[in-house]
N, C-alpha and C positions, 0 to 999 in steps of 0.2 A: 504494500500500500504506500502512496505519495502521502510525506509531509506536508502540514499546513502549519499556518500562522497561528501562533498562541493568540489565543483572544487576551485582548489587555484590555485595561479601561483609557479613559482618552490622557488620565497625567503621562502613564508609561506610555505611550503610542510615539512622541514627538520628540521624549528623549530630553535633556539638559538644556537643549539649545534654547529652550522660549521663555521659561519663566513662571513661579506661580500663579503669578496674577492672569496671564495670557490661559494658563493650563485652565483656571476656576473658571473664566468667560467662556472657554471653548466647550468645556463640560456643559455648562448652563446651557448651550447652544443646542449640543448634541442631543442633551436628553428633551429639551422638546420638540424637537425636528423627528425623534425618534418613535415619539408618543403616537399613543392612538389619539386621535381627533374627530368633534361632533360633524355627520354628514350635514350638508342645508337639506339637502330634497326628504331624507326620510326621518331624520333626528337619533341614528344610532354611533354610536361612541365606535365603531371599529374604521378608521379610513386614516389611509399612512399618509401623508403630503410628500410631496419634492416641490416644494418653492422655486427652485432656480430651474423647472421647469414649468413651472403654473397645472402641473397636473395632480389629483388626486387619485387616488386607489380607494376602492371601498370592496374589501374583502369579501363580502358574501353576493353581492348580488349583480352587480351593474361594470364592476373591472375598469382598466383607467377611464379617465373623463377629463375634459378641461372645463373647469368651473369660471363661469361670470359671476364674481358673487354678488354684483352692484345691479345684475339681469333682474327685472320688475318679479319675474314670478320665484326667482330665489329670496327676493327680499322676502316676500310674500310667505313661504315657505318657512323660512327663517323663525318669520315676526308671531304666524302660527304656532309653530315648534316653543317658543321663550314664553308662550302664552299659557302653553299649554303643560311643561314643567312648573310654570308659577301656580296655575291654579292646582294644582299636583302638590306643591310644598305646603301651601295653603291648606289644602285637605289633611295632611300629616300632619301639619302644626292643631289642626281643630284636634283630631283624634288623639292628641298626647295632653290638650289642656284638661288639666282636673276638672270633674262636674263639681258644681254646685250645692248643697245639700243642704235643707233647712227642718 
């Protein structure tokens, strides 16, 4: 079998030559770029970004896409979706406040 590269985290990746201060911002970088991210069209948490290509991945259903996110019926989508978690948190918050009792 062929060797591969040890997986390191991003301080050991670049070696002496940058700095800690450069290594902490690159990290910071790394791990949200790496993150999973909320879709606009369906509002599910699994969709990877490549920014310096303007494309999105959304894992289970629809595969790459290039997103307009400022396109009228993404806003739309969007404004739905933030709507509709709110009145979601709303409902949880009612179900945890103590009743009443007289």
């Amino acid at each position: 079998m062929a060797k591969h590269t040890k997986k390191v985290s991003i301080i050991r990746k670049y070696g002496t030559c940058y700095g800690a201060s450069l290594w902490k911002m690159k990290k910071k970088i790394e791990i949200s770029q790496h993150s999973k991210h909320t879709c606009s069209f369906c509002g599910k948490t699994k969709m990877k970004s490549h920014r310096h290509l303007a494309l999105w991945f959304l894992l289970e259903n629809s595969g790459w896409r290039g997103l307009d996110l400022q396109h009228y019926s993404a806003v739309r989508v969007k404004s739905a979706i933030r709507k509709l978690k709110e009145l979601e948190d709303q409902q949880k918050c009612y179900h945890l406040r103590p009743k009443h009792t007289q």
